[in-house]
C-alpha atoms as a printed R data frame, in Angstrom:
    type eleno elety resid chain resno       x       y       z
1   ATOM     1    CA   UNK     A     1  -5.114 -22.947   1.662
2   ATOM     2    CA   UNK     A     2  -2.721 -21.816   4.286
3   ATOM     3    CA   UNK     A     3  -0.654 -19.081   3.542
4   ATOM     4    CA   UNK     A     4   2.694 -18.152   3.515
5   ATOM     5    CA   UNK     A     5   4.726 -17.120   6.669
6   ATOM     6    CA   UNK     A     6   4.741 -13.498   5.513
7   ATOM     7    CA   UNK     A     7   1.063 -13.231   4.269
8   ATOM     8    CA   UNK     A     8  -0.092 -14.303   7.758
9   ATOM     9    CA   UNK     A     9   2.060 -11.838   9.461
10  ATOM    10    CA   UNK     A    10  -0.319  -9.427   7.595
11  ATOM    11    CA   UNK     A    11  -3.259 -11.503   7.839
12  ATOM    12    CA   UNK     A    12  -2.555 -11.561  12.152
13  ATOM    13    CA   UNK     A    13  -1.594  -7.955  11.507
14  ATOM    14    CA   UNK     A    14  -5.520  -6.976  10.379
15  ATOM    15    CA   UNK     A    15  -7.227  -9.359  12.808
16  ATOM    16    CA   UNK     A    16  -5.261  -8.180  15.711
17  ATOM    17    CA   UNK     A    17  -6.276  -4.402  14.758
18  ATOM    18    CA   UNK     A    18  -9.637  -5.660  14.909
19  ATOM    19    CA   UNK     A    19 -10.001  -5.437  10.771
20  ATOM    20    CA   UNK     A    20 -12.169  -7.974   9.119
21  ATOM    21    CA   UNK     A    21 -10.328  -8.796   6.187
22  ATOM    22    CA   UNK     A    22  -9.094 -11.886   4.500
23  ATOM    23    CA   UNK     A    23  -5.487 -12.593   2.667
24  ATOM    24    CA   UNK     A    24  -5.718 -14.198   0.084
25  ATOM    25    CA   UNK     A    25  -2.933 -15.852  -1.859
26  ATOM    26    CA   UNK     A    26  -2.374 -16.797  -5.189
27  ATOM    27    CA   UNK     A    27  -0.094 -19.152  -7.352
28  ATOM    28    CA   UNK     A    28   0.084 -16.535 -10.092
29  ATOM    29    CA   UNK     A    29   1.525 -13.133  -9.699
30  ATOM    30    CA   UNK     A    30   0.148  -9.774  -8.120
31  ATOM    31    CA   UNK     A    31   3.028  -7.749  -8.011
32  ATOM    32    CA   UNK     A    32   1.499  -5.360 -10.711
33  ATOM    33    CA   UNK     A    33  -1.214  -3.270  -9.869
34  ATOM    34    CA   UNK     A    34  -3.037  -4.897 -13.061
35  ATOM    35    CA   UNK     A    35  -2.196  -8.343 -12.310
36  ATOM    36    CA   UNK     A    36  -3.617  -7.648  -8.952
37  ATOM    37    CA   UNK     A    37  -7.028  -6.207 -10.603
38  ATOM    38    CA   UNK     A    38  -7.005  -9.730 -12.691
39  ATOM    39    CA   UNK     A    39  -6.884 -11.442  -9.534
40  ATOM    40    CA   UNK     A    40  -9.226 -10.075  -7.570
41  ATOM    41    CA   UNK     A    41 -11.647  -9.514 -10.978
42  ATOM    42    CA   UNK     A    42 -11.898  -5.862  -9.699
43  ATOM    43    CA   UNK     A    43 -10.798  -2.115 -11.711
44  ATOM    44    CA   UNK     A    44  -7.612  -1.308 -12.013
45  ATOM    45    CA   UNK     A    45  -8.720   1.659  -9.987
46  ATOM    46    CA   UNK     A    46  -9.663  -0.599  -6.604
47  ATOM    47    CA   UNK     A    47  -5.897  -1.651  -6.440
48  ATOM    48    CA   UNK     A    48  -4.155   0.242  -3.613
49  ATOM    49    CA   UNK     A    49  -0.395   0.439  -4.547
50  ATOM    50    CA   UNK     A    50   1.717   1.193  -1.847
51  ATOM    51    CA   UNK     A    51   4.653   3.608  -3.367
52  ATOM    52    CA   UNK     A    52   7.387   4.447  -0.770
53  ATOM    53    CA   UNK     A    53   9.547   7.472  -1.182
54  ATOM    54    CA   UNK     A    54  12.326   9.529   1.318
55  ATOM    55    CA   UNK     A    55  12.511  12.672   1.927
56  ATOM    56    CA   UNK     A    56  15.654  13.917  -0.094
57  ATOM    57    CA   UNK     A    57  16.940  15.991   2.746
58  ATOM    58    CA   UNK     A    58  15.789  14.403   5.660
59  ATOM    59    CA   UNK     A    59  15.641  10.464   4.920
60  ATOM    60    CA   UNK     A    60  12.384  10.239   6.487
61  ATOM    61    CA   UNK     A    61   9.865   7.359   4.967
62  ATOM    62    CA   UNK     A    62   6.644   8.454   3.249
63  ATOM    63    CA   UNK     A    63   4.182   6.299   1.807
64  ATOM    64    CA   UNK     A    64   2.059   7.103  -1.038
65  ATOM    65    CA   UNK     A    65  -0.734   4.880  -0.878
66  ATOM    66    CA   UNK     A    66  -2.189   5.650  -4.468
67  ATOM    67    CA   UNK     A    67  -5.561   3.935  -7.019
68  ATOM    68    CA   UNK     A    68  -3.468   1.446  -9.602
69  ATOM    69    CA   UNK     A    69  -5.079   3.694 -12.282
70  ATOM    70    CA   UNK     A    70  -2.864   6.868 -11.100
71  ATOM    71    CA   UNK     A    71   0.339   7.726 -11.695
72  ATOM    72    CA   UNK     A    72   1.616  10.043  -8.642
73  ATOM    73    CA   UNK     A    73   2.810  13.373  -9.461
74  ATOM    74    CA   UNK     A    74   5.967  13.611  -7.324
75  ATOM    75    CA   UNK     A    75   6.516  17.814  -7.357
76  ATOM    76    CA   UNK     A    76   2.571  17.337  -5.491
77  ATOM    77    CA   UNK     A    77   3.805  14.570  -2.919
78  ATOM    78    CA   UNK     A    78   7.291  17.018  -2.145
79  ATOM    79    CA   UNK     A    79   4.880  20.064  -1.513
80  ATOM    80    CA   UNK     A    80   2.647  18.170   0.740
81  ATOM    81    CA   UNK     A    81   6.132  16.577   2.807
82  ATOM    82    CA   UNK     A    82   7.629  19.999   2.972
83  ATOM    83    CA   UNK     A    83  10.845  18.736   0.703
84  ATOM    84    CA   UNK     A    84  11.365  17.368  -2.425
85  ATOM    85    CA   UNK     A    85  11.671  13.548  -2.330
86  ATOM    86    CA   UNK     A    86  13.218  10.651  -4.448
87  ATOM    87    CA   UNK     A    87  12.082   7.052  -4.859
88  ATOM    88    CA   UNK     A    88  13.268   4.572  -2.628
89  ATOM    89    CA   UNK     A    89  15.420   1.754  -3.402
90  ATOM    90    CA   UNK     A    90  15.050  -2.084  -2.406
91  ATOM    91    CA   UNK     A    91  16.771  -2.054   0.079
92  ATOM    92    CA   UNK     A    92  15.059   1.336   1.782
93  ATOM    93    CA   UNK     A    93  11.620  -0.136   1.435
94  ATOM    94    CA   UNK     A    94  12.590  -3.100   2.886
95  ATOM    95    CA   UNK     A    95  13.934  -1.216   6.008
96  ATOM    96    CA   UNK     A    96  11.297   1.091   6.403
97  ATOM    97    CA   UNK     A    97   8.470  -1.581   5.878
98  ATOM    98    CA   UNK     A    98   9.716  -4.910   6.766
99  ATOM    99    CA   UNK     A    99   8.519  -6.336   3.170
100 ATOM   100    CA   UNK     A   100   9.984  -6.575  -0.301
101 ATOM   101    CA   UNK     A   101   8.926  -3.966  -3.389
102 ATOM   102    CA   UNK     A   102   5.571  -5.705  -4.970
103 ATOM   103    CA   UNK     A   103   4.005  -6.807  -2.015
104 ATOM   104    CA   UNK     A   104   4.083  -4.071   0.748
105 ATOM   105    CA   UNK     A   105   0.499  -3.610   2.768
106 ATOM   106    CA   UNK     A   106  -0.669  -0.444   4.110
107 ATOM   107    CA   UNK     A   107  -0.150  -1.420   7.384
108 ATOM   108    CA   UNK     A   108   2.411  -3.231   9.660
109 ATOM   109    CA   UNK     A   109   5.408  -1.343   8.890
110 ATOM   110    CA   UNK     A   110   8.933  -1.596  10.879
111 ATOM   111    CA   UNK     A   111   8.648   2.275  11.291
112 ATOM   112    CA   UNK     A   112   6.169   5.189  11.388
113 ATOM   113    CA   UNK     A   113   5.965   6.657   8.508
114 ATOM   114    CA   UNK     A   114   4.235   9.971   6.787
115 ATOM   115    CA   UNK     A   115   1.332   8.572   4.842
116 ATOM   116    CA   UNK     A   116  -1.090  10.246   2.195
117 ATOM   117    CA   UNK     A   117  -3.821   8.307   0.494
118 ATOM   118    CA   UNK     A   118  -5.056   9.150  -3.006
119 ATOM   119    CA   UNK     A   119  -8.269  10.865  -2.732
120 ATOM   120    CA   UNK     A   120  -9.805   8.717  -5.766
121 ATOM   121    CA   UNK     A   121 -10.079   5.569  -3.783
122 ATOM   122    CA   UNK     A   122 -13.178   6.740  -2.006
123 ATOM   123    CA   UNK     A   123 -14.882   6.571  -4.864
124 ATOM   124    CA   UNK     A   124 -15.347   2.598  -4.627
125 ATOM   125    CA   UNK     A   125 -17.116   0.402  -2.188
126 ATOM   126    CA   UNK     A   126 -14.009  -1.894  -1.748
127 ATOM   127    CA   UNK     A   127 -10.618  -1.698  -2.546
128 ATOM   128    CA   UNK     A   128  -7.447  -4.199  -2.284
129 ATOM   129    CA   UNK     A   129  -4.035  -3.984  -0.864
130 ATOM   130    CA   UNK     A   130  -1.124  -6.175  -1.213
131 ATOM   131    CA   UNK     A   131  -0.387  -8.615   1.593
132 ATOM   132    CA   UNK     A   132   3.359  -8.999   2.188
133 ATOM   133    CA   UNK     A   133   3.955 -11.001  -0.415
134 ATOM   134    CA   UNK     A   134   3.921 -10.182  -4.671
135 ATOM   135    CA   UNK     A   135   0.861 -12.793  -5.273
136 ATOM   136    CA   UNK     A   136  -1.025 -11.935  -1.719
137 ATOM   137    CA   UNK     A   137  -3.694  -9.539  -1.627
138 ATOM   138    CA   UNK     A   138  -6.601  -8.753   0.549
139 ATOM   139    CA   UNK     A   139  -9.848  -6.779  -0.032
140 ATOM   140    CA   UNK     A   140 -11.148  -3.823   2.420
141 ATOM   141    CA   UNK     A   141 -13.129  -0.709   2.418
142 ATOM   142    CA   UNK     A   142 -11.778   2.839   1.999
143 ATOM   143    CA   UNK     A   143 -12.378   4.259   5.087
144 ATOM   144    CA   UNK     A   144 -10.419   1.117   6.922
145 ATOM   145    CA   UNK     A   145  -8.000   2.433   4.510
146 ATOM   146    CA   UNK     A   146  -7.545   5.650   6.422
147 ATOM   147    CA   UNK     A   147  -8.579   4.116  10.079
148 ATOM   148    CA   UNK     A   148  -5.261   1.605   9.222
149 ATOM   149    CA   UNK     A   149  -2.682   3.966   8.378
150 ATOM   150    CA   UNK     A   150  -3.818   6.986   9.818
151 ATOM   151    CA   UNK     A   151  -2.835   8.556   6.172
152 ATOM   152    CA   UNK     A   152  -4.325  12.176   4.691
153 ATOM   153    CA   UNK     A   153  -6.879  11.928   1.926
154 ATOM   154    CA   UNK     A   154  -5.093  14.177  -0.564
155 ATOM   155    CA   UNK     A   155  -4.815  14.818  -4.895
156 ATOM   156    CA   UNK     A   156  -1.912  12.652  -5.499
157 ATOM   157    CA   UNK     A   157  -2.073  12.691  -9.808
């Protein structure tokens, strides 16, 4: 099936960083971190969701890449960016990433951005990420998680 315009942005994205991954999109909805895990037939705890917060001082981006079984403790991500931070509208994610809320991958943003990846993801073999779009998704390993964005393995719950 070919895929969307946006998905294979993300799909030339991983090939062209020499990742060997495959998008795959579906009819049906991944936008949720647990209609992603029903896709893929995986844990809710091998979805990646991609959380994007600025700094409330400083505007700067930072992405939270965090297990879809964790909710992120915000007072833990402000310590770790050196100010407290707020979530990001819309419109800011789209900006800073170049894709809409629901579908944003861990890699292939419009800007650089501060990223810290939730330490419980190691714990699987493989783990997804969305793929630019809210029903695209793609499977990888956790340590091409942290090769990709170049993100700090940290407590984010």
């Amino acid at each position: 099936m070919k895929l969307s315009p946006t998905a294979q942005k993300v799909q030339d994205i991983l090939t062209s960083q020499s990742f060997d991954c495959k998008v795959i999109e579906f009819a049906e909805s991944t936008r949720t971190a647990q209609e992603a895990a029903d896709r893929a037939g995986c844990t809710l705890g091998q979805i990646t969701k991609s959380l994007i917060f600025k700094g409330k001082v400083s505007s700067k981006p930072i992405l939270v890449l965090t297990s879809g079984a964790n909710r992120v403790d915000e007072k833990r991500i402000s310590a770790y960016a050196g100010e407290a931070i707020v979530r990001a509208d819309a419109d800011f994610v789209r900006a800073v990433t170049g894709f809409a809320i629901g579908g944003v991958p861990p890699l292939g943003h419009t800007q650089k951005m501060e990223t810290y990846l939730d330490e419980d993801l190691l714990q699987y073999k493989t783990i997804w990420g969305a793929a630019g779009t809210p029903n695209a998704i793609f499977e990888l390993m956790p340590d091409d998680l942290i090769k990709m964005t170049g993100g700090k393995v940290v407590r984010v719950k």
